[in-house]
C-alpha positions in Angstrom: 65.4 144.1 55.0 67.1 145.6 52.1 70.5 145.1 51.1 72.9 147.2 49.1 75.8 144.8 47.6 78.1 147.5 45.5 80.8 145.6 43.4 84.1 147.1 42.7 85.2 146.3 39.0 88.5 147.2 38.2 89.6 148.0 34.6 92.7 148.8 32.1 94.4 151.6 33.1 93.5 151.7 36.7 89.6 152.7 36.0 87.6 151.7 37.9 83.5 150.8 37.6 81.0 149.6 40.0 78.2 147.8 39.6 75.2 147.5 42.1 72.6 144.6 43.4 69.8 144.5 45.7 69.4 141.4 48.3 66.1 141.1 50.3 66.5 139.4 54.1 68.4 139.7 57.4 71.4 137.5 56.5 73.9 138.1 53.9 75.2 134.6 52.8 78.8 134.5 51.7 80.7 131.2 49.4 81.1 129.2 46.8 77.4 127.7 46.6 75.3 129.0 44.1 72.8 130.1 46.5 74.6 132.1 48.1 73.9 136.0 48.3 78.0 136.5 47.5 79.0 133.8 45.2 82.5 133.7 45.2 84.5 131.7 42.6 88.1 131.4 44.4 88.5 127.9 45.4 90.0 128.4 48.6 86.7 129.3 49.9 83.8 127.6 51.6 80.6 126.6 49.8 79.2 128.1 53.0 81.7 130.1 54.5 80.7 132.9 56.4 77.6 135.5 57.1 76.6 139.0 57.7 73.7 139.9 59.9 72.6 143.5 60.2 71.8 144.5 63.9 71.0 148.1 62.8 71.6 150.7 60.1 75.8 150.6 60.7 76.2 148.1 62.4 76.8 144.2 61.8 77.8 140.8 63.2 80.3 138.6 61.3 80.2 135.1 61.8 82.6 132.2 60.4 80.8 129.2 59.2 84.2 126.6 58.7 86.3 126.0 61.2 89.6 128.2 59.9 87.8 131.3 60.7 87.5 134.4 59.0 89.6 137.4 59.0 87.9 141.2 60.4 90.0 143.8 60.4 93.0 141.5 59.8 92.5 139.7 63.0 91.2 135.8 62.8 87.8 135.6 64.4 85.0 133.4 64.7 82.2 135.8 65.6 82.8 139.3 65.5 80.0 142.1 66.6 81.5 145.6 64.3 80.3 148.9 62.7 80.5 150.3 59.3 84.7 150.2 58.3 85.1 146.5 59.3 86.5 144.8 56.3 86.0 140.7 56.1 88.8 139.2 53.9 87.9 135.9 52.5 90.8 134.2 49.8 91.1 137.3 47.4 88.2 138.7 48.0 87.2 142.0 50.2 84.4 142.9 52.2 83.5 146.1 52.9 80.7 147.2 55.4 79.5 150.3 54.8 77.0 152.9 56.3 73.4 152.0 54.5 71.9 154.9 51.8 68.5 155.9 52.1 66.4 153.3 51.1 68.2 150.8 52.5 69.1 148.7 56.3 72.4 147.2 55.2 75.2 147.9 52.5 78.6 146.2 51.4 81.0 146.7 49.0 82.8 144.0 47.4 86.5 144.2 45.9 89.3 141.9 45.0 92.2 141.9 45.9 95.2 142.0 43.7 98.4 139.8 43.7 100.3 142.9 45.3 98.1 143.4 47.9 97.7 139.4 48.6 101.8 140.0 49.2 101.6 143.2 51.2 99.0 141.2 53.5 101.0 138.2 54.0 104.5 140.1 54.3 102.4 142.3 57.0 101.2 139.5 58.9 104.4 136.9 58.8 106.8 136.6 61.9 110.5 137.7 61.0 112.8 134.6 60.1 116.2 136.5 60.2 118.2 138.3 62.1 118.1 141.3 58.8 114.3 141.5 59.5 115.0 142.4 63.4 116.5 145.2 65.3 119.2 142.7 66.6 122.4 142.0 65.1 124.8 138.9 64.8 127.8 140.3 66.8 126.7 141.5 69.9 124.1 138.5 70.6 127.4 136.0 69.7 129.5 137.7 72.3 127.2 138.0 75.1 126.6 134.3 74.5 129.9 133.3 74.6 130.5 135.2 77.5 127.6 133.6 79.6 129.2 130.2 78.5 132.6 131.1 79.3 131.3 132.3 82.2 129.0 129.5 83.6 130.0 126.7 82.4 133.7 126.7 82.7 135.0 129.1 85.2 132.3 129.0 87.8 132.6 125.6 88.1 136.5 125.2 87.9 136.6 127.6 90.9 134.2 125.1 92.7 137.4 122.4 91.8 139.8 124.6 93.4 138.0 126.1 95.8 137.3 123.8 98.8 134.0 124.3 100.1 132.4 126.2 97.3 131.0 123.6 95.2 128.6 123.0 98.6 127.8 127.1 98.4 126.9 127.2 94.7 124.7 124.1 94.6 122.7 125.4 97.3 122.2 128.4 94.9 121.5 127.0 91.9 124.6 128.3 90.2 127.1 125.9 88.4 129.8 123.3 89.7 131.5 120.4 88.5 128.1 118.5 88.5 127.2 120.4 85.3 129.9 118.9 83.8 128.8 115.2 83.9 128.0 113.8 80.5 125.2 111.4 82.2 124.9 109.1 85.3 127.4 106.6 86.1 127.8 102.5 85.8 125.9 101.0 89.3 129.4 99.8 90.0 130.7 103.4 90.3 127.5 105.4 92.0 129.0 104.3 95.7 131.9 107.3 95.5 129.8 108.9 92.7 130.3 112.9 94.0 134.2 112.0 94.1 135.1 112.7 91.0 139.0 112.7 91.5 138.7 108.9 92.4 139.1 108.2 88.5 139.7 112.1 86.7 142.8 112.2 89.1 144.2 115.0 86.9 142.1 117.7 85.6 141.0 118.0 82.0 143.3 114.7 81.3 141.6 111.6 80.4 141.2 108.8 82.4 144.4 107.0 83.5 144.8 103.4 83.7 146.4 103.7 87.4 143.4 105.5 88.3 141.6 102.0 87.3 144.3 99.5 88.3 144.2 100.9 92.0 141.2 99.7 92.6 141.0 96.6 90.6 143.9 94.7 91.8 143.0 91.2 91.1 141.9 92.0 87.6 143.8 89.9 85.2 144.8 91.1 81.8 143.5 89.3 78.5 147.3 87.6 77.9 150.8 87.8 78.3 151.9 90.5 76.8 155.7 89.5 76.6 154.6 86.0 75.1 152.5 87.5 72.7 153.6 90.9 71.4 150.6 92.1 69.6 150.1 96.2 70.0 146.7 95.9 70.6 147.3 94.3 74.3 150.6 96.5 75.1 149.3 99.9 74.0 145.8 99.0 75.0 143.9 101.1 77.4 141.2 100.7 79.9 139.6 103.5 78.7 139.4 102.0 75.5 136.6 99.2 75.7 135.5 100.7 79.0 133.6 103.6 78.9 131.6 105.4 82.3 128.8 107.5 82.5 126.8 105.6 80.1 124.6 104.8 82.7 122.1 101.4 82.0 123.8 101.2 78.9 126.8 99.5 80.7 130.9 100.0 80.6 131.7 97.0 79.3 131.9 97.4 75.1 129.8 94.5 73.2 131.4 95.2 70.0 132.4 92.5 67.9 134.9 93.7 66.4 136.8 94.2 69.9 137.8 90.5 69.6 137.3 90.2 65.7 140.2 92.5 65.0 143.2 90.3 66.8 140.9 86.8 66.9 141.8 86.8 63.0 144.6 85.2 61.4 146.0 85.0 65.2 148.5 82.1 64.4 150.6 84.7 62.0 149.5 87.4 64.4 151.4 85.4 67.2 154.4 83.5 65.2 152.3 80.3 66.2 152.8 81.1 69.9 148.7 80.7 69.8 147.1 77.6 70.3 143.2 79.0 69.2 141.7 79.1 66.1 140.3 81.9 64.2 137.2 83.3 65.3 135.4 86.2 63.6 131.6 85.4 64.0 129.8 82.9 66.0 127.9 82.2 62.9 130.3 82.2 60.1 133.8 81.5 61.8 134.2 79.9 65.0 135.7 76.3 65.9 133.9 73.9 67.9 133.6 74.3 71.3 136.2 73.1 74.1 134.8 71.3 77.0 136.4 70.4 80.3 136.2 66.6 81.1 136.9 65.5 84.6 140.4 64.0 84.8 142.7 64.3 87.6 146.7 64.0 88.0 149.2 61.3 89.5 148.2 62.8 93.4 144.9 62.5 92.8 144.1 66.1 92.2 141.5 66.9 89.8 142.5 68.6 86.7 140.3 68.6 83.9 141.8 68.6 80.4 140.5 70.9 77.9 138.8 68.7 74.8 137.2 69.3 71.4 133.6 68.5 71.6 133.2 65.8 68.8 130.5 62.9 68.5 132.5 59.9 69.6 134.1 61.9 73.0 133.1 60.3 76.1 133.3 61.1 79.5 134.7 59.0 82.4 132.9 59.9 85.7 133.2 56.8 87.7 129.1 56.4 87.3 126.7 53.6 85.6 123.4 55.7 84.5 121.0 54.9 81.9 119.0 57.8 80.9 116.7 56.6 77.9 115.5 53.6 80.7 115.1 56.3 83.5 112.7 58.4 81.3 110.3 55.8 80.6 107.0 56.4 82.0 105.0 54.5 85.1 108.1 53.5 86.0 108.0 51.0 89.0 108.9 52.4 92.5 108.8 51.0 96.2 106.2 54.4 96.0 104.5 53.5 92.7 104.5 53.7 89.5 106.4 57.4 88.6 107.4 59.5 85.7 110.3 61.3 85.9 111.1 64.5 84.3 115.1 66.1 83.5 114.1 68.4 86.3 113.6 65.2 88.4 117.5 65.2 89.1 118.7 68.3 87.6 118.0 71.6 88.7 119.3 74.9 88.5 121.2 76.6 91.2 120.0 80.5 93.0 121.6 82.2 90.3 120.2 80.0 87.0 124.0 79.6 85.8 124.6 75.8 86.3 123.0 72.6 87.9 122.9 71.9 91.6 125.0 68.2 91.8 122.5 65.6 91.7 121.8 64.2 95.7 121.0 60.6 96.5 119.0 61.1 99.2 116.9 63.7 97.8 117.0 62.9 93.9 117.7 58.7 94.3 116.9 57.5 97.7 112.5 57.0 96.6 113.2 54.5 94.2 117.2 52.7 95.4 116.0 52.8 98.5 119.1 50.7 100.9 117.6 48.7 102.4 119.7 45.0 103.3 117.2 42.4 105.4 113.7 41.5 105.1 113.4 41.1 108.6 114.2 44.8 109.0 112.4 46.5 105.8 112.6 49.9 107.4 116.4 49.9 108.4 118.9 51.0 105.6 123.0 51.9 105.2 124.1 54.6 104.9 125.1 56.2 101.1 128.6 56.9 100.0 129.9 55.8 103.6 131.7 52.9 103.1 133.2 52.2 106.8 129.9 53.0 108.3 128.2 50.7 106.2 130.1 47.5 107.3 130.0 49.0 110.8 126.5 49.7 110.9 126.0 45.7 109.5 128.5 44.5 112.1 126.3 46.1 114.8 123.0 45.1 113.7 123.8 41.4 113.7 125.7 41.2 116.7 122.5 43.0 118.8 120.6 40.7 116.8 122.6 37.2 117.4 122.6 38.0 121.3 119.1 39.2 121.9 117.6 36.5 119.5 114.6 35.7 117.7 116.3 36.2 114.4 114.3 33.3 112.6 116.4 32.7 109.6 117.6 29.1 108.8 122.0 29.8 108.7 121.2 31.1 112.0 122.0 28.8 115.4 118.9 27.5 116.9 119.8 30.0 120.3 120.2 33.0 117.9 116.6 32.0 116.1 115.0 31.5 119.9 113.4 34.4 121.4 114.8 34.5 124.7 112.2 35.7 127.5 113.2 38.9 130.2 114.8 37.2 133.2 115.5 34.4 131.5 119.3 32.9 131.7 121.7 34.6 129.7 123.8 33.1 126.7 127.0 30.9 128.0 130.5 32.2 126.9 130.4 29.2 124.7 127.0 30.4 123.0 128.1 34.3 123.0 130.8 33.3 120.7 129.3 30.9 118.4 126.2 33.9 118.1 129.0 37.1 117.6 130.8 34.5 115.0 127.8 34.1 112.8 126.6 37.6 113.1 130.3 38.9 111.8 130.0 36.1 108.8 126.4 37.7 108.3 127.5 40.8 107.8 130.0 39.9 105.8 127.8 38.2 103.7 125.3 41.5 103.1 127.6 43.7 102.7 129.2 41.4 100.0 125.5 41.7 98.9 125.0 45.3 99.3 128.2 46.1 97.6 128.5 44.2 94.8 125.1 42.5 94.7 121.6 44.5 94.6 123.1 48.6 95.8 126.0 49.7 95.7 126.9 48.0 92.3 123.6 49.4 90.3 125.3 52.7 89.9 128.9 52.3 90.8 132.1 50.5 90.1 132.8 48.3 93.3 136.4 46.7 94.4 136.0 43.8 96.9 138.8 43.4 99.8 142.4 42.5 98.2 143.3 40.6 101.6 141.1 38.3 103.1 141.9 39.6 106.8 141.7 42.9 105.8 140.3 45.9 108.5 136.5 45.6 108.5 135.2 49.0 106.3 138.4 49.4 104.8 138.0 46.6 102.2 135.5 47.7 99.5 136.3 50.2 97.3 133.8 52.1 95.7 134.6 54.5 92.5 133.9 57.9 92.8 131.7 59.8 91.0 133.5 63.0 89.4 131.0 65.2 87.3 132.6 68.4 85.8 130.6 71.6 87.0 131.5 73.5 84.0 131.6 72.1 80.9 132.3 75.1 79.4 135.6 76.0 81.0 136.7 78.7 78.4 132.9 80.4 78.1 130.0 81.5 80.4 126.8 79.9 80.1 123.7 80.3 82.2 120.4 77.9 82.2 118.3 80.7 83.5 118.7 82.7 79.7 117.5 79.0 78.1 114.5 78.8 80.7 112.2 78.9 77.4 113.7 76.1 75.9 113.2 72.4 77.0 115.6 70.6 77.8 115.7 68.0 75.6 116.6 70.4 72.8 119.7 70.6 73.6 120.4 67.3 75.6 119.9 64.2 74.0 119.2 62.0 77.5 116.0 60.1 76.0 118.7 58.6 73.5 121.4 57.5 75.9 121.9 54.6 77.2 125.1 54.9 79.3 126.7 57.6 81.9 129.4 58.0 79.5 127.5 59.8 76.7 128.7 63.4 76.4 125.1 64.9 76.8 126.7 68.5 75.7 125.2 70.2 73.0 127.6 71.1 70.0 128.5 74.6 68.2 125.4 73.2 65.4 122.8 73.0 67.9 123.2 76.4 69.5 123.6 78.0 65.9 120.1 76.8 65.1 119.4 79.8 67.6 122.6 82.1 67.4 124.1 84.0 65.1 127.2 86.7 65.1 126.7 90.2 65.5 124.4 90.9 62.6 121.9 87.7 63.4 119.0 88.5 60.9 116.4 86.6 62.0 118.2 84.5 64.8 119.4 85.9 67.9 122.3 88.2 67.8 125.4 87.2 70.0 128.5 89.2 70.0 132.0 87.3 71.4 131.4 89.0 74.9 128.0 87.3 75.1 129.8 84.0 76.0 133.2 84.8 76.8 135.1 86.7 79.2 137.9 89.0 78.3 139.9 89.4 81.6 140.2 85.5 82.1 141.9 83.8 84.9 146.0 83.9 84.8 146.1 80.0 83.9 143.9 80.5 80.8 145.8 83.6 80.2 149.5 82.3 80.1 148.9 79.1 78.6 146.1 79.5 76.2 145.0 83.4 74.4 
């Protein structure tokens, strides 16, 4: 098959030459390969971009070879069947298939294209970017806009405020209300009288009103006294200020340092000295040491525990003798076996992860200080922490014991230490009183032993009877033990955030030796994880991550 390639030369002037080539086969090669049929030099095409196959005199089928495609008849195509017309453009170059002279099955002619018509081509084919390049104009788009806003999205749905029952009408419609006006979904405190939105916007297109917050949260206390300490920031302050709604997981409550920064600096001057707290700007940089509650109580008897400054040599008075360093030894040697115990032992966390569950004797204690008080009775036990029982338990025990006999110990009377046989003669007055004498001098001797000798004693501080004729059980005093709940009376703290951590890095308990080590960690060991608000590479914790700034009325008037 015979090919006709005519090339276009253009010279000075607007002349223009041509110049003529023959090409023998059925496919007409176009690129920038050299073995192609139409070299073409423009960089931007293929080495083998495209081809021409003639299907008869006239008429062709065009076929991309990259994966752009080619343009026909200023279309993008990848296969294209067409007649004699159809021009391929390829970079700057144009294709021409033409109608085939005699002599020959196929003919093109080959042009390029100049900058102008490059510019033409591309101004023809690009989208408008303008308004000027459109019919439309600027005004009349702007007003019909604004109408359709005015329209929708502030008078249809203030009628739907004013207008009982229509809000109802319109949402089943589709059409605005008062909805379309939420800024996003509310705090999960809020959602329960979430399609209310009067409950809190009481007046329309007026911000949020602290009555509207104060109505329902009565008990809420505010941060200080305002008349003992006249700072602006607590008299002009508004709820709306640190509490912001629909926010939605993103909370109401504001995390930002700088809420407590701002006044927690320089408070002394701030206050005229009517302040008893140090400066604190950043848990990192500036913060005092932390203030723990010990267990004290008043003149009644009332517990009241007294605020302290954590330091090294502050000990704690709870009325309990506890070694911890000899309790985590391991195989240690119970009436069980040899055990191991563990912090989590004695101490574990209550439902809610935020503090310790007290530590229970007859769960936590009772395997190993078992109670027990005679060996003729290994499996009978007082009771804990029951001190009239006890002694009437022991009072009990021996008296059954004296009358029924066959208690072999030696203090005993030879009719107490004689098993006496069913139907055999009964004890003489004489011999009932002598037995119930020794039994209540028994008793009185094991309790003396329980109390202050192998039980009681181990762990407690134990008072013997002031008066020798005393009321039986109302003798022995035993101390209390009075553990403070919360340490941290001023902060919140929860285990269940620390449940990574083990517990002896915080709590030094395999170095103490007695219940009056303060086993609280100090402001240096929780800085080895914390930081302020900008943490770096430790975790970041803002004032509001520990404390509180509604706090109770007591903390409130005596302490900011």
């Amino acid at each position: 098959m015979r090919w006709l390639i005519r090339r276009v030369l253009k010279q000075g002037k607007g002349a223009v030459s041509y110049e003529e080539d023959v090409h023998f086969g059925d496919v007409l090669s176009i690129g920038r390969a050299a073995d192609q049929a139409i070299f073409l030099s423009d960089i931007r095409a293929a080495l083998n971009h495209a081809r021409v196959t003639a299907l008869s005199p006239g008429r062709y089928t065009v076929e991309s070879l990259i994966l752009a495609g080619i343009r026909v008849n200023g279309e993008l195509t990848y296969s294209a069947n067409v007649g004699a017309g159809a021009v391929v453009e390829i970079a700057s170059t144009r294709v021409v298939l033409l109608d085939p002279p005699r002599d020959f099955e196929a003919a093109v002619e080959i042009s390029t294209l100049d900058k102008t018509e490059q510019e033409a081509a591309k101004a023809k084919r690009a989208k408008p970017t303008s308004l000027k390049e459109t019919w439309l104009g600027k005004r009349a788009p702007s007003w019909i806009l604004f109408l359709l806003v005015l329209g929708f999205g502030l008078l249809l749905p203030a009628a739907t405020h004013f207008v009982p029952g229509l809000g109802k009408l319109m949402g089943h419609v589709g059409l605005p209300t008062t909805a379309s006006w939420n800024p996003g979904p509310l705090d999960a405190a809020h959602r329960f009288f979430g399609d209310d939105c009067k409950q809190c916007h009481q007046t329309p297109f007026l911000t949020v009103r602290d009555t509207a917050c104060t109505s329902c949260h009565t008990q809420m206390a505010a941060h200080a006294d305002p008349a003992r300490f006249n700072l602006p920031q607590l008299g002009e302050a508004r709820c709306g200020s640190c509490h912001q709604d629909h926010l939605g997981l993103n909370g109401m409550v504001n995390t930002d340092q700088k809420l407590c920064a701002n006044c927690h600096t320089d408070l002394k001057t701030r206050t005229q000295n009517a302040s008893g707290l140090a400066d604190a700007r950043d848990f990192g940089k500036t913060h005092p040491e932390f203030r723990v509650r010990l267990p004290a109580w008043d003149t009644n008897g009332r517990f009241a525990p007294q605020l302290t400054t954590l330091t090294a040599a502050l000990k704690e008075n709870s009325g309990l003798k506890f070694n911890h360093a000899k309790h985590l030894e391991p195989n240690l040697n119970a009436p069980s076996g040899r055990r191991t115990l563990t912090c989590a032992s004695c101490h574990q966390p209550d439902a809610g992860g935020l503090a310790m569950k007290p530590v229970d004797f007859e769960s936590m204690c009772h395997d190993c200080h078992t109670l027990g008080f005679d060996t003729f009775a290994p499996d009978r036990q007082v009771p804990h922490a029951k001190v009239a029982e006890v002694v009437y338990m022991l009072d009990d025990y021996y008296a059954k014991r004296a009358l029924e006999g066959g208690y072999t110990e030696a203090s005993a009377p030879g009719f107490v230490q004689q098993r006496r046989r069913p139907g055999e003669a009964p004890l003489s007055q004489q011999q009932t009183i002598e037995a119930l004498s020794w039994a209540r001098d028994k008793s009185r001797q094991v309790a003396d032993s329980v109390f202050t000798g192998r039980a009681c004693v181990t762990c407690h501080t134990v008072t013997r009877p002031n008066a020798a004729g005393s009321t039986p059980g109302t003798g022995w005093q035993i101390a209390p033990v009075r553990v403070s709940g919360i340490w941290y009376g001023e902060a919140k703290f929860t285990h269940a955030k620390h449940s990574t951590m083990d517990c002896k890095d915080c709590h030094k308990a395999a170095e103490s030796k007695s219940a009056s080590d303060l086993l609280i960690p100090d402001i240096a060991n929780c800085r080895q994880c914390h930081a302020g608000a900008n943490g770096g590479s430790k975790v970041a914790s803002t004032c509001v991550d520990c404390h509180r700034y509604h706090q109770s009325k007591t903390l409130m008037l005596n302490k900011l």
